[in-house]
KEKE-877200 format. One record per atom (N, C-alpha, C, O): x, y, z; atom name; residue number from 1; residue in one letter. Coordinates in steps of 0.05 Angstrom, whole numbers, plus 5000, padded with zeros to 4 digits. Layout:
{{X, Y, Z}, "CA", NUM, "a"};
...
% end
This chain:
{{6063, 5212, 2657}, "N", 1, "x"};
{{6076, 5207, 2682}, "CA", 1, "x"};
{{6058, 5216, 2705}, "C", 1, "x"};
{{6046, 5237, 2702}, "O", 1, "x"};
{{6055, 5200, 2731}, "N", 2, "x"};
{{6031, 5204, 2749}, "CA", 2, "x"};
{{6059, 5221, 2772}, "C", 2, "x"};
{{6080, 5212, 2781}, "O", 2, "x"};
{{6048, 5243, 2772}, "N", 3, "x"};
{{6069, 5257, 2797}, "CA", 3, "x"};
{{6049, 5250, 2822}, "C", 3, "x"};
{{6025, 5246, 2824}, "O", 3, "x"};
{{6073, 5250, 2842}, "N", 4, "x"};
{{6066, 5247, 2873}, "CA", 4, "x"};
{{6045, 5274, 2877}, "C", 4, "x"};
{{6048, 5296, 2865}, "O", 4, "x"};
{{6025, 5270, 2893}, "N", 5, "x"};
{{6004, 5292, 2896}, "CA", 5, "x"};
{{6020, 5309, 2919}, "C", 5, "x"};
{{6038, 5301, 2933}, "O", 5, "x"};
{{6011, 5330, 2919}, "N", 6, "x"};
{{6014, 5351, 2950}, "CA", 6, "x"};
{{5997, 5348, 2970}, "C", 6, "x"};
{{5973, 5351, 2967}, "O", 6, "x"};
{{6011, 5341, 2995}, "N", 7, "x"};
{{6006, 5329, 3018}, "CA", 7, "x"};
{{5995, 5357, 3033}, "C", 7, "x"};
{{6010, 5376, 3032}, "O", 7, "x"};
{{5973, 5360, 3044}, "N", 8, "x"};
{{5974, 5383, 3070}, "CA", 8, "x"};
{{5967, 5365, 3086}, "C", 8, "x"};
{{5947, 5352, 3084}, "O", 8, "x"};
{{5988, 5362, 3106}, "N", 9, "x"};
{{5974, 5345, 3132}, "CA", 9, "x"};
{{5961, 5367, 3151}, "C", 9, "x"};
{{5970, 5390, 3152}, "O", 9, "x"};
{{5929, 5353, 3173}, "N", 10, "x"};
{{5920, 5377, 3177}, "CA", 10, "x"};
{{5910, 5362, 3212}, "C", 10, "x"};
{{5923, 5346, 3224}, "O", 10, "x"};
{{5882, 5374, 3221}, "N", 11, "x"};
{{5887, 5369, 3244}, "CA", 11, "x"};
{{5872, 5339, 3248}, "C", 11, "x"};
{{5866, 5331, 3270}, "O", 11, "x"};
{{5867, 5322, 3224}, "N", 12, "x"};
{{5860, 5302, 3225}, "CA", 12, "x"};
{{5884, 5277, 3220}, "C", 12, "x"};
{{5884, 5253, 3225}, "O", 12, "x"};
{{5900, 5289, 3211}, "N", 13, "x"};
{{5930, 5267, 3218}, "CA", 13, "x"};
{{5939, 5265, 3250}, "C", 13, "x"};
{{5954, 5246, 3257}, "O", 13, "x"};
{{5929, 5284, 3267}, "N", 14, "x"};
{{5945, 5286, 3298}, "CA", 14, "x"};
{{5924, 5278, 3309}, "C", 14, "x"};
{{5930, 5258, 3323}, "O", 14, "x"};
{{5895, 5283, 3311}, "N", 15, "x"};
{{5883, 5290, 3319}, "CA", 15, "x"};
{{5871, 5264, 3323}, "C", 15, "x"};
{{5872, 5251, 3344}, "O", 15, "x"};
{{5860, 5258, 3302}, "N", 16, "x"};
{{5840, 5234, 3297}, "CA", 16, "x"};
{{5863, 5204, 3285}, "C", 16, "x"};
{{5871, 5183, 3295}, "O", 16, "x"};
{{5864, 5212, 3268}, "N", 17, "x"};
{{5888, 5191, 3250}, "CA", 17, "x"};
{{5897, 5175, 3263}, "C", 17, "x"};
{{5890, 5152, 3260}, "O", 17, "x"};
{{5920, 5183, 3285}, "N", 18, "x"};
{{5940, 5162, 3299}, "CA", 18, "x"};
{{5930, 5155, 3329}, "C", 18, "x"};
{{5944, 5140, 3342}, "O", 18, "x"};
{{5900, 5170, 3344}, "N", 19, "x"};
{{5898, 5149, 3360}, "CA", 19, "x"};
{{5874, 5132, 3346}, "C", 19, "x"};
{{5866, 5120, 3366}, "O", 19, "x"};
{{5865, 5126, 3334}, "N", 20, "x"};
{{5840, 5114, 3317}, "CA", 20, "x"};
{{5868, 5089, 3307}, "C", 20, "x"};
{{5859, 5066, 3309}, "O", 20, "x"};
{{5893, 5088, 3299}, "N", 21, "x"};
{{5902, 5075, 3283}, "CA", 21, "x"};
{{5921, 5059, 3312}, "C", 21, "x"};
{{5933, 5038, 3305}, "O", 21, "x"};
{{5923, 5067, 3340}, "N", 22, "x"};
{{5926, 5066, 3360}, "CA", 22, "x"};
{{5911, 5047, 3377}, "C", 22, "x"};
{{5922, 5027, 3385}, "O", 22, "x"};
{{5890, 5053, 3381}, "N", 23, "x"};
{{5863, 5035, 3378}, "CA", 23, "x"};
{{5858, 5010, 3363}, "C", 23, "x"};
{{5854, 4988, 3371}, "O", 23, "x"};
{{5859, 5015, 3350}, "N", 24, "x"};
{{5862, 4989, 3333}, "CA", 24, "x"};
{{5878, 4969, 3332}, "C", 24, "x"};
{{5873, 4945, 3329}, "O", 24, "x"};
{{5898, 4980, 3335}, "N", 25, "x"};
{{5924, 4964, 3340}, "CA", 25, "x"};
{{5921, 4943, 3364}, "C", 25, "x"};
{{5919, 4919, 3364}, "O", 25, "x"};
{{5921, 4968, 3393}, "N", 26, "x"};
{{5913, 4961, 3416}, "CA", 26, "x"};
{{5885, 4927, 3411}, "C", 26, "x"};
{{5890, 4904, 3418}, "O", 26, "x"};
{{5864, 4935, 3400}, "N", 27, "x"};
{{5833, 4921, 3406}, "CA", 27, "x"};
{{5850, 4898, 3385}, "C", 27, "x"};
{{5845, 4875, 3393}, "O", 27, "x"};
{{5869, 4896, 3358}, "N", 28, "x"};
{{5875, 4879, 3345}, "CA", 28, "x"};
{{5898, 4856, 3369}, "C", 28, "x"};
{{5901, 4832, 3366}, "O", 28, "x"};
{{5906, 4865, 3380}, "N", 29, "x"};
{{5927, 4847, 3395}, "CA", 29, "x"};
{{5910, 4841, 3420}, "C", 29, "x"};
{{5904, 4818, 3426}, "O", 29, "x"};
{{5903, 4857, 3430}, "N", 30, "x"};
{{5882, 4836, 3457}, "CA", 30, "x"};
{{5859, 4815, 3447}, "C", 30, "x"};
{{5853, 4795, 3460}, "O", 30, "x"};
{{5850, 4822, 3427}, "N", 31, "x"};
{{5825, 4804, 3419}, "CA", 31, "x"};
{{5839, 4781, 3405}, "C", 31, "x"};
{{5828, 4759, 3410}, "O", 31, "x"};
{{5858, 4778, 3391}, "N", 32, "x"};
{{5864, 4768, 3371}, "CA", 32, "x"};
{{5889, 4746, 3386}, "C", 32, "x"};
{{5897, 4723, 3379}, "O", 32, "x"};
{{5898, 4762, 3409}, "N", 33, "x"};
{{5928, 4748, 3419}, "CA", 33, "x"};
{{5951, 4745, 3402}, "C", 33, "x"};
{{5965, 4725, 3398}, "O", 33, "x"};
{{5954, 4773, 3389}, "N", 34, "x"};
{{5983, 4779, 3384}, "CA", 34, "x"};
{{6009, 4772, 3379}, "C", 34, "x"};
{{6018, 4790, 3364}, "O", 34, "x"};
{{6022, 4759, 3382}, "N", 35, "x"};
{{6049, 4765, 3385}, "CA", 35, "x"};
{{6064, 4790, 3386}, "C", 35, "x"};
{{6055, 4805, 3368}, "O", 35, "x"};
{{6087, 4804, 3405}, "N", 36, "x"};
{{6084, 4822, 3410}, "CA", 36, "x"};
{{6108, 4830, 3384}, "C", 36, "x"};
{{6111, 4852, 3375}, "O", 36, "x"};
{{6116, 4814, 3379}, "N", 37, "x"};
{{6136, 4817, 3349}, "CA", 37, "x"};
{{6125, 4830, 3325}, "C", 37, "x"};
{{6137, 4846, 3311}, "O", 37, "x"};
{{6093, 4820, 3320}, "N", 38, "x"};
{{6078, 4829, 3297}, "CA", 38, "x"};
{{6070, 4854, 3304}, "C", 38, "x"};
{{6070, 4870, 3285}, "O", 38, "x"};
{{6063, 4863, 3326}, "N", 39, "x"};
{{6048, 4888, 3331}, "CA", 39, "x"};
{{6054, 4915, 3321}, "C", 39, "x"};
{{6040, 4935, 3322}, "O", 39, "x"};
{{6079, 4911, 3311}, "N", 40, "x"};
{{6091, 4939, 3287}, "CA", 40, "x"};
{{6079, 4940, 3257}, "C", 40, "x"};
{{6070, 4957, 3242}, "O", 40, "x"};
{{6083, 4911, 3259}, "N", 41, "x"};
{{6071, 4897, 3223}, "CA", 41, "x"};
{{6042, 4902, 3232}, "C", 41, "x"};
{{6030, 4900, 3211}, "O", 41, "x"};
{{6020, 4907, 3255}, "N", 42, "x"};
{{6005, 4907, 3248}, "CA", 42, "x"};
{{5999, 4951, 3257}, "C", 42, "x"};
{{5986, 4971, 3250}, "O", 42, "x"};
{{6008, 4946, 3267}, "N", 43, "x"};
{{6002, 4986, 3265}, "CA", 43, "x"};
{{6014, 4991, 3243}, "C", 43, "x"};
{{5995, 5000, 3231}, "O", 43, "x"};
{{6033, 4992, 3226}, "N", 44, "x"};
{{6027, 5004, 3195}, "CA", 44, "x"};
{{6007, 4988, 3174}, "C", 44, "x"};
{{5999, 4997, 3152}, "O", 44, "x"};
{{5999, 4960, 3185}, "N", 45, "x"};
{{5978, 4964, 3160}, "CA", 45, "x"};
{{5955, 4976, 3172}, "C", 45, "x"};
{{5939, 4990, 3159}, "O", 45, "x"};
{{5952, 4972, 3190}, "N", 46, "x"};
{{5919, 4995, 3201}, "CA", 46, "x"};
{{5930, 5019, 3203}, "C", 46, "x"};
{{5914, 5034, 3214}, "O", 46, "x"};
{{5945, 5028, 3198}, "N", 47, "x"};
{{5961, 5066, 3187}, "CA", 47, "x"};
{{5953, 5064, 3149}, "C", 47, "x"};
{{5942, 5079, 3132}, "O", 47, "x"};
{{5963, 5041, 3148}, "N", 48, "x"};
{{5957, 5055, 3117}, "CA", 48, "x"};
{{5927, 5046, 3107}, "C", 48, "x"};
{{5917, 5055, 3087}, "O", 48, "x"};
{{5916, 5030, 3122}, "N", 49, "x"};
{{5879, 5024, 3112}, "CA", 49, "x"};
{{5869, 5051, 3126}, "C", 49, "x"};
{{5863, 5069, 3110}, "O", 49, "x"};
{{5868, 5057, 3154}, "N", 50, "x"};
{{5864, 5087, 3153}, "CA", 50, "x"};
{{5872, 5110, 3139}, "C", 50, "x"};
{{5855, 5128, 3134}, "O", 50, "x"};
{{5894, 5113, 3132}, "N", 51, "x"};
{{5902, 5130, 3114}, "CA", 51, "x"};
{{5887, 5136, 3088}, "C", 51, "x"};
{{5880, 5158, 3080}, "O", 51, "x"};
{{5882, 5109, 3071}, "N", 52, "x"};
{{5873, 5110, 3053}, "CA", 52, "x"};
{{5841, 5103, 3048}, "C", 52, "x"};
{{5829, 5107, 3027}, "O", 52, "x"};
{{5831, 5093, 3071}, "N", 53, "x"};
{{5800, 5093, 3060}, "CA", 53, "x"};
{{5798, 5113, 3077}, "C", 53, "x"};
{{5774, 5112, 3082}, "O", 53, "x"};
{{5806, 5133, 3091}, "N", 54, "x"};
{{5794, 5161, 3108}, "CA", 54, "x"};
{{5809, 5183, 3107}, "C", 54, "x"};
{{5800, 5206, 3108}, "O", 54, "x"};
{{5828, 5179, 3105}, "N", 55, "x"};
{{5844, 5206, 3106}, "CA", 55, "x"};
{{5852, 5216, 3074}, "C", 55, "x"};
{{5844, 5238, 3067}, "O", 55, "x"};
{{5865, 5201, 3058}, "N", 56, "x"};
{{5873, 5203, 3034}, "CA", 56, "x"};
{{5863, 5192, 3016}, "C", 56, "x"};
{{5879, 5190, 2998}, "O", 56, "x"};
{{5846, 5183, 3012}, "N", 57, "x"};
{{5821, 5171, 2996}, "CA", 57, "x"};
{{5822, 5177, 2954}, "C", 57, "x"};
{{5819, 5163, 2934}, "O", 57, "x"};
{{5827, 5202, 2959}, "N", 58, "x"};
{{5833, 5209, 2928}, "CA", 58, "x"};
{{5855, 5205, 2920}, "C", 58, "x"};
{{5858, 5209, 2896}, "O", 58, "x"};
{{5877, 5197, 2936}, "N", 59, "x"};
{{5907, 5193, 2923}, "CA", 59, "x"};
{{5913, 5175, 2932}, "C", 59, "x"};
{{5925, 5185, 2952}, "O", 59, "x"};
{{5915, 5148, 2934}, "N", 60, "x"};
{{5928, 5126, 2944}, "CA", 60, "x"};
{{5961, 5125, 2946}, "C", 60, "x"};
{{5973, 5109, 2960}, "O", 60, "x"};
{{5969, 5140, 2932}, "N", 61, "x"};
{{6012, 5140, 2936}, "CA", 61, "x"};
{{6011, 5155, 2970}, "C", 61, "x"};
{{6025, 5151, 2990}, "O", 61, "x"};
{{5985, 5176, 2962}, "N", 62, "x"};
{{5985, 5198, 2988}, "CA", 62, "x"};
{{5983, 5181, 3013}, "C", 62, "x"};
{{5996, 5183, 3034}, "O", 62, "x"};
{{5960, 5163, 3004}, "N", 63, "x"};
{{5948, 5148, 3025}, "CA", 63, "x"};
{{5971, 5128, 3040}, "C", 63, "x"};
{{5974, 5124, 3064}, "O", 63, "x"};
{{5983, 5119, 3023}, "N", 64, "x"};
{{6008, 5098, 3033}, "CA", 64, "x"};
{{6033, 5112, 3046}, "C", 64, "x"};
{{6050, 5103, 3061}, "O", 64, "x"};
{{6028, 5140, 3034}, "N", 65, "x"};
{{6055, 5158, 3046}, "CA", 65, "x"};
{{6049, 5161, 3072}, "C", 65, "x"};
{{6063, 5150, 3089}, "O", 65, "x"};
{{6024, 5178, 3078}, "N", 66, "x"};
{{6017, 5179, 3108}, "CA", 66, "x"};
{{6009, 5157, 3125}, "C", 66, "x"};
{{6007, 5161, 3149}, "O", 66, "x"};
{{6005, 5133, 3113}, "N", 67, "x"};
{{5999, 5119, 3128}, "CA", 67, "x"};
{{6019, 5107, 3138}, "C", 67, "x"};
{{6015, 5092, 3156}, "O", 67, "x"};
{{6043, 5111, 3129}, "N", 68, "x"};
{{6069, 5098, 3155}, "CA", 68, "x"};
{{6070, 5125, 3164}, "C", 68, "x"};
{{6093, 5126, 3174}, "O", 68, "x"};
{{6063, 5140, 3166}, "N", 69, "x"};
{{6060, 5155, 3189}, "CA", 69, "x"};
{{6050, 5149, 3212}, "C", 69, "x"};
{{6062, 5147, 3233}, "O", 69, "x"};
{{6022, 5147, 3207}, "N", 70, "x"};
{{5997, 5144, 3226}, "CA", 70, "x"};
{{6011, 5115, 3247}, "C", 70, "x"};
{{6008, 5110, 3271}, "O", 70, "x"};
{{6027, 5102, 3225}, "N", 71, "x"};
{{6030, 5078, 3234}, "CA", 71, "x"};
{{6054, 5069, 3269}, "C", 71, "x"};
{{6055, 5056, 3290}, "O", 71, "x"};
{{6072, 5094, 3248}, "N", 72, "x"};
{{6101, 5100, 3265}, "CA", 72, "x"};
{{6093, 5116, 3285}, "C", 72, "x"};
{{6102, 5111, 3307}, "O", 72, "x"};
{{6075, 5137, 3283}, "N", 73, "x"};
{{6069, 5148, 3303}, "CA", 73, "x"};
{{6051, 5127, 3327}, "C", 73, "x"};
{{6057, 5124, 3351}, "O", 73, "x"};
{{6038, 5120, 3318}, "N", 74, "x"};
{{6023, 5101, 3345}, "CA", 74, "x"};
{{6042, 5086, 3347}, "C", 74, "x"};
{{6036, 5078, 3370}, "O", 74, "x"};
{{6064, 5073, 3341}, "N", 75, "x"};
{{6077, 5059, 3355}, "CA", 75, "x"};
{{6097, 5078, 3368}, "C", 75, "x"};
{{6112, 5065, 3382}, "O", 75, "x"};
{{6102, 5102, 3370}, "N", 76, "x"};
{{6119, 5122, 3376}, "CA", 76, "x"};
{{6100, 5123, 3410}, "C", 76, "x"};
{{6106, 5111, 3430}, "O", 76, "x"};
{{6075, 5142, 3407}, "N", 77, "x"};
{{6059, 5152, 3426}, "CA", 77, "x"};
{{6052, 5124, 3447}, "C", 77, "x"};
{{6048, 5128, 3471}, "O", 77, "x"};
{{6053, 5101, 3438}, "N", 78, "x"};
{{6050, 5078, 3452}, "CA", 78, "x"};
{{6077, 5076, 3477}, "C", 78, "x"};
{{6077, 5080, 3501}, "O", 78, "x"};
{{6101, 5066, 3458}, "N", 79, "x"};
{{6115, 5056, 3468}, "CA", 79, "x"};
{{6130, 5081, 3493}, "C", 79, "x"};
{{6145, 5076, 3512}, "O", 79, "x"};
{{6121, 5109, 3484}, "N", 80, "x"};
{{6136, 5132, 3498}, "CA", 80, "x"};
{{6116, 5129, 3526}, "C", 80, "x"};
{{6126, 5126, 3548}, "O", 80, "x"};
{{6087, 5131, 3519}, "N", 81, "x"};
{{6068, 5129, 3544}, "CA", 81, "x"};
{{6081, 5103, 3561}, "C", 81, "x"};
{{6091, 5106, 3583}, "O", 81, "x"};
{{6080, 5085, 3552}, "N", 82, "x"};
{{6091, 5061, 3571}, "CA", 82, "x"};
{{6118, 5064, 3582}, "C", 82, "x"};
{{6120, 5054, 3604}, "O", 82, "x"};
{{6137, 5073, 3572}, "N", 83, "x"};
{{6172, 5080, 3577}, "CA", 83, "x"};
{{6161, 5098, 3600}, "C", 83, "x"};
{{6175, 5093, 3620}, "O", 83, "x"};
{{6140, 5120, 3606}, "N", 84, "x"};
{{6138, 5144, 3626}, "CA", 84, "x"};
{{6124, 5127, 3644}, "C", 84, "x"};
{{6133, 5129, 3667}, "O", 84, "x"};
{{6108, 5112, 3642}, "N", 85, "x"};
{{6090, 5103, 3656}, "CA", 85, "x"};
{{6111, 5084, 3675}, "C", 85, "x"};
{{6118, 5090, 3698}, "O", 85, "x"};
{{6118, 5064, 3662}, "N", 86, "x"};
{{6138, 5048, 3679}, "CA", 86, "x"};
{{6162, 5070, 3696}, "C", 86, "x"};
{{6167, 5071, 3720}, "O", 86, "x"};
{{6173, 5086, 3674}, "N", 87, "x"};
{{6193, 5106, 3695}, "CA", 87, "x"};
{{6181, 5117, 3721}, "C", 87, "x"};
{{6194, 5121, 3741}, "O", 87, "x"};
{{6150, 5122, 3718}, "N", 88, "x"};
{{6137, 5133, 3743}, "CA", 88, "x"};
{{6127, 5112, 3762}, "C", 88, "x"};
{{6122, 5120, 3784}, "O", 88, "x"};
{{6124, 5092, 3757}, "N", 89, "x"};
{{6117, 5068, 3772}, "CA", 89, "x"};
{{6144, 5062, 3793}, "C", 89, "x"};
{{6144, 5058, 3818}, "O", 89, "x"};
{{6164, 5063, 3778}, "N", 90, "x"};
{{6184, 5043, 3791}, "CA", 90, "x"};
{{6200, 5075, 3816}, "C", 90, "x"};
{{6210, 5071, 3838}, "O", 90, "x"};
{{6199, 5099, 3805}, "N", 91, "x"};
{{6206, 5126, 3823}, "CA", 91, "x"};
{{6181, 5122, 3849}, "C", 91, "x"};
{{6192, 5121, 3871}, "O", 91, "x"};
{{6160, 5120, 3848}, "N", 92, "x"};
{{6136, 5121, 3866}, "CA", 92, "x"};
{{6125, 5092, 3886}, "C", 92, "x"};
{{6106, 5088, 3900}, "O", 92, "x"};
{{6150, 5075, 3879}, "N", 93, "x"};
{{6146, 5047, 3892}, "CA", 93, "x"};
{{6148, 5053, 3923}, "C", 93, "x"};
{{6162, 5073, 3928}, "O", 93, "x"};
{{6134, 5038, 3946}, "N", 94, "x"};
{{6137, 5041, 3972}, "CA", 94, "x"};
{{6166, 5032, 3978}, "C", 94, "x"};
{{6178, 5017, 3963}, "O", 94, "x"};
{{6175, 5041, 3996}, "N", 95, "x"};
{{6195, 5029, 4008}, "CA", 95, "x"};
{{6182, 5006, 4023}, "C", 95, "x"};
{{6160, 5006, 4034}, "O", 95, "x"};
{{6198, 4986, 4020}, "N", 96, "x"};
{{6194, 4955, 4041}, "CA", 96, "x"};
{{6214, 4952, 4067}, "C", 96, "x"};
{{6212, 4932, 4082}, "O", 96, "x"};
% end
């Protein structure tokens, strides 16, 4: 029986991991022209190809585990930066 390996996530899951998997996402929908529907379907599979050819390399269950991480998080850190960004845009508008 193949048991699930032990995960230490470290400072390369925060650090590096989810904006690299962020990035990608981002350069895959501008270059490619997107749909903005797929753009979830495409940040977890560039979460789990990073995950597993760089982060988790020796364990592929590992690699697939964290990589809807990597995945959920850049769509987390995305969509929160834009929700603040717009909240601060529309508070800072001139009066007409």
């Amino acid at each position: 029986m193949d048991y699930f390996p032990l995960i230490h996530t470290n400072i390369w899951d925060a650090v590096i991991g989810v904006p690299v998997v962020l990035c990608v996402t981002q350069l895959i929908k501008v270059f490619c022209r997107v749909p903005g529907i797929f753009v979830p379907t495409i940040a977890l599979a560039a979460g789990n190809v990073v995950s597993i050819v760089f982060g988790h390399h020796e364990h592929v269950y590992a690699g697939i585990f964290m990589g809807f991480f990597y995945g959920y998080a850049a769509m987390g850190s995305y969509s929160s930066a834009k929700t603040s960004l717009r909240a601060y845009r529309s508070k800072h508008e001139p009066y007409s």
